[in-house]
C-alpha positions as CSV (number, residue, x, y, z in Angstrom):
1,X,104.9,114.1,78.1
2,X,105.9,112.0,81.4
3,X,107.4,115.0,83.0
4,X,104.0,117.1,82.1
5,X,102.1,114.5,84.0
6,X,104.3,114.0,86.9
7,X,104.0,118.1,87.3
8,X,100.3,117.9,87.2
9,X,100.1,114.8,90.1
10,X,102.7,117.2,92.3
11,X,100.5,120.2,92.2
12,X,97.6,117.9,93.3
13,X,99.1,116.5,96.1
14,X,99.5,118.4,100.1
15,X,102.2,120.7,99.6
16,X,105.6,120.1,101.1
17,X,109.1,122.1,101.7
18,X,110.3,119.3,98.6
19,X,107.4,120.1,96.5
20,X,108.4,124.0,97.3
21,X,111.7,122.9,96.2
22,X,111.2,121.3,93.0
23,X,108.8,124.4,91.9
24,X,111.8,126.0,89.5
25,X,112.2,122.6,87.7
26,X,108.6,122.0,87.6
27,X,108.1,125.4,85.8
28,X,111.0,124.6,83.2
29,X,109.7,121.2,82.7
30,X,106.3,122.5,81.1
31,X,108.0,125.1,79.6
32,X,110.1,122.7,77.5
33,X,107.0,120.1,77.3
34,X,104.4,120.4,74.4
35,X,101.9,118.5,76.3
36,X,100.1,121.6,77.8
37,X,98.4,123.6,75.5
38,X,100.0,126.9,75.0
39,X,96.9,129.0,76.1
40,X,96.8,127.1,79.4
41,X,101.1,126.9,80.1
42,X,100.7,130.2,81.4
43,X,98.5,130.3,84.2
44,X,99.6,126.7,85.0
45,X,102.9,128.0,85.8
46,X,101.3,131.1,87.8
47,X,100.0,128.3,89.9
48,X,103.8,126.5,89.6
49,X,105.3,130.0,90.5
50,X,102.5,130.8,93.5
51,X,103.7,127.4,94.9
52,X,107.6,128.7,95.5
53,X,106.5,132.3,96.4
54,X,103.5,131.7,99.2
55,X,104.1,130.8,102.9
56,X,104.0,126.7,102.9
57,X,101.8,127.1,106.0
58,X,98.9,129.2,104.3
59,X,99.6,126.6,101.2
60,X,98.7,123.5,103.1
61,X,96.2,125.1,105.0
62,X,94.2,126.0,101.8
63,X,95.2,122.7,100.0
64,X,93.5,120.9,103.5
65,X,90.6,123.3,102.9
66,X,89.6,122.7,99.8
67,X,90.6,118.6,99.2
68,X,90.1,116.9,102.9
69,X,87.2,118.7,104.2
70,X,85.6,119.3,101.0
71,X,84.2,116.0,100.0
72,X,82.8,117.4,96.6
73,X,86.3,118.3,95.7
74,X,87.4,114.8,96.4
75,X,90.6,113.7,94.9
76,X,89.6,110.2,94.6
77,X,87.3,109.0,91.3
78,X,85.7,106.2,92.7
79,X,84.3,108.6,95.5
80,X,82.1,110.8,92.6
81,X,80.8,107.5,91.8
82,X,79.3,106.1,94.9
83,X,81.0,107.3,97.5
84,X,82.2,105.1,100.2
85,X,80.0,102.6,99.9
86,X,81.5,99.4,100.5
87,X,80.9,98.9,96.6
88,X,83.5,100.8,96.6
89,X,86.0,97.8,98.0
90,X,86.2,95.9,95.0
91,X,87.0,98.5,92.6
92,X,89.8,99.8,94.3
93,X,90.9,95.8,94.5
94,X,90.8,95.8,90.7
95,X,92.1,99.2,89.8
96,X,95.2,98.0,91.5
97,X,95.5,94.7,89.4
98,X,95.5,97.5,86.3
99,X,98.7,98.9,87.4
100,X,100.2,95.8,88.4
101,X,99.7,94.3,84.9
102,X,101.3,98.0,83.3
103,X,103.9,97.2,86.3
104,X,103.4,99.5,88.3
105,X,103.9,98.7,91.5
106,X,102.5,101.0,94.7
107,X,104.0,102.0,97.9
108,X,102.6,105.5,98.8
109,X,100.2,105.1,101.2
110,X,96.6,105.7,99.3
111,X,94.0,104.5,97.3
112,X,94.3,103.4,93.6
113,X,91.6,105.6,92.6
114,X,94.0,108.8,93.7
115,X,94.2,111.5,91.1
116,X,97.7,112.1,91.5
117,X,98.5,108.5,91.7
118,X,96.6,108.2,88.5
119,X,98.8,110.5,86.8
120,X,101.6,109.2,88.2
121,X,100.4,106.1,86.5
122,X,99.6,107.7,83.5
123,X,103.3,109.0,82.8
124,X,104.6,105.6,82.2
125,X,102.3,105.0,79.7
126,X,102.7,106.2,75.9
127,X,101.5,109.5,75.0
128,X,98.2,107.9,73.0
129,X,97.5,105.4,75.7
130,X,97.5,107.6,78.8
131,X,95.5,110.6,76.6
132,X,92.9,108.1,76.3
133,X,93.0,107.0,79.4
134,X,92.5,110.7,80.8
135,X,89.7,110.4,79.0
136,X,87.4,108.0,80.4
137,X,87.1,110.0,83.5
138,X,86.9,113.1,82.2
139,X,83.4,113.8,83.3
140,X,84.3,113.7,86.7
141,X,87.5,116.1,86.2
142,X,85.4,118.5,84.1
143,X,82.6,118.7,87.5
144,X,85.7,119.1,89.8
145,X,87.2,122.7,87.5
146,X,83.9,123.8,87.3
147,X,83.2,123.6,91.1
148,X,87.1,125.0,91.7
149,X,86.1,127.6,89.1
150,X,82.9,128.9,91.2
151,X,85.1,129.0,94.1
152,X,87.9,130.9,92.4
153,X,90.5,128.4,93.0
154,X,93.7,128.7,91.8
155,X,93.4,124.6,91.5
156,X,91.0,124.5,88.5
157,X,93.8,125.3,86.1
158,X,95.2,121.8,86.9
159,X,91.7,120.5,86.0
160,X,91.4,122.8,82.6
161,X,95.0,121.7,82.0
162,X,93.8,118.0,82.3
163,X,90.5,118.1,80.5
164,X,92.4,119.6,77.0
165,X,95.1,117.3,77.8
166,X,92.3,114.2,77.3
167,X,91.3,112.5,73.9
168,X,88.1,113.0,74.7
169,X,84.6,116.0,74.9
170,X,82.4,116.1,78.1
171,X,79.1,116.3,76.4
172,X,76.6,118.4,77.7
173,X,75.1,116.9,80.5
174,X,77.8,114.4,81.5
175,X,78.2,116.0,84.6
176,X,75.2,117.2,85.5
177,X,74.2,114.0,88.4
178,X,77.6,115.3,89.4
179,X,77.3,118.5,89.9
180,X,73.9,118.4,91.2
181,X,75.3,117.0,94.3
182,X,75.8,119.2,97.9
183,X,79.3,121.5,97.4
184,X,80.5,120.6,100.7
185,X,81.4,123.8,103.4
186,X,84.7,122.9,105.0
187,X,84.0,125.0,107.9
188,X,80.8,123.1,108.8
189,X,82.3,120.5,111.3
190,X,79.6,118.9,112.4
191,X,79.0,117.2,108.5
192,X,82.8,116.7,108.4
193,X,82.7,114.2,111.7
194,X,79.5,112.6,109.7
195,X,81.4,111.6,106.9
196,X,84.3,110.2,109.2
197,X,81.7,108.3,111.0
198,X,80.1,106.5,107.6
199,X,81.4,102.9,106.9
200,X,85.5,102.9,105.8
201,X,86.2,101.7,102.2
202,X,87.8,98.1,102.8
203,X,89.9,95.8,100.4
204,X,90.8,92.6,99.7
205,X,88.8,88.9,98.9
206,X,86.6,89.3,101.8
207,X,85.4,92.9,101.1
208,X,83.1,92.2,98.5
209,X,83.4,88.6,97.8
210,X,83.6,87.0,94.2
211,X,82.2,89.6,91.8
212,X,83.2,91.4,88.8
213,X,85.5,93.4,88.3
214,X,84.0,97.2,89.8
215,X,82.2,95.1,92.3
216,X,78.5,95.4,92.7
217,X,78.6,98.9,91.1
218,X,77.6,99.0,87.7
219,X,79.4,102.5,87.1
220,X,82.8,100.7,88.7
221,X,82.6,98.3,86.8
222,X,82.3,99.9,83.3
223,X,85.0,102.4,84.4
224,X,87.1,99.6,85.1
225,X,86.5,97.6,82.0
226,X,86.8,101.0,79.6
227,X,90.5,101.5,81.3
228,X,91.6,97.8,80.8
229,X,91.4,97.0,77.1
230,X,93.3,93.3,78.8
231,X,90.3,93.0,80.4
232,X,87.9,94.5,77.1
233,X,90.0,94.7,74.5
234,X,86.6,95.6,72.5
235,X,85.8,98.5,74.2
236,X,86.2,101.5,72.4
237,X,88.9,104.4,73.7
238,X,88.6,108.0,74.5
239,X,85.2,107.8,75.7
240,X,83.2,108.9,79.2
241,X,83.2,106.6,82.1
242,X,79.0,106.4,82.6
243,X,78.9,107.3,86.6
């Protein structure tokens, strides 16, 4: 199962010559893995396969494309939420504290709230734990295939992959504030340098003072709280994160 979800978080992330590289053991490692549906193991490994047969250059420039210019296709959570508001600060603050207390401790270079970090994270855990994990933001995964899906991406498999992976059903509706908002165009420039030129996310004590955990956000907060059952060890499992 930790090899499934480790395969998953590579495909997510820019492509390199070493992700190129590790496509033949990437394919045999969800071959041999039950994790992936059957139905799905197929055209995940087209993907796997399309990875060690196109020209890295036209594979990053697509990746590039559709993740950093595409805001609505934004690989972190927290941004389908409320954006980068500086709410935003004290969520990422306290997402971190939940993989320090699974001991997890991060040195790539990005925010907590990054899918593939997330998965990453998620292959440590048990198989029951990190299902039902998958599952509280499974709203926001299921808007992000269906937006790759109108766009013909070969991406939303990863997406499909994840959302049957989950303990959890999207309920009709669930995504709808989601998908209701603007489906960025990457090749409009002029909104690309007006996103770069709203307020930067920012971390720490002083970013959004003493609050609770999520920060000001109620959506953070209850995404936060759902995740940590140290933190609510009420709350119940395998639900929706209410964004």
């Amino acid at each position: 199962m930790a090899d499934s979800f480790k395969v998953l978080s590579v495909l997510l992330t820019y492509p390199t010559a070493e992700s190129v590289a590790a496509a033949p053991a990437m394919h045999r490692l969800i071959e041999a893995d039950a994790l992936v549906p059957g139905r799905l193991r197929r055209p995940l490994l087209d993907l796997i396969d399309e990875l060690a047969s196109r020209d890295l250059f036209d594979l990053q420039e697509r990746y590039v494309l559709l993740f950093d210019r595409t805001r609505s296709l934004s690989l972190h959570l927290f941004e389908h939420i409320h954006g980068e508001s500086r709410d935003r600060g004290q969520a990422m603050v306290d997402f971190m504290a939940l993989y320090e207390r699974h001991g997890l401790t991060i040195e790539a270079k990005e925010l907590p709230d990054y899918i593939p970090l997330f998965l990453e994270f998620l292959s440590t855990l048990p198989a029951g734990e990190a299902r039902a994990l998958l599952a509280e933001p499974l709203h926001i995964l299921s808007a992000l295939r269906e937006r790759h899906d109108k766009r013909g991406s070969a991406y939303a498999i990863v997406f499909r992959t994840l959302e049957a992976i989950a303990e959890g059903k999207v309920l009709p509706g669930d995504a709808t504030d989601l998908l209701s908002a603007p489906d960025d165009d990457p090749n409009d420039l002029e909104a690309l340098d007006r996103v770069w030129e709203e307020e930067a996310v920012t971390f720490g004590p002083g970013s959004a003072g003493t609050v609770a955990p999520g920060g000001t956000c109620p959506a953070a907060r209850q995404v936060l709280a759902r995740m940590d059952p140290a933190a609510n060890p009420t709350a119940p499992r395998g639900g929706r994160i209410d964004g």
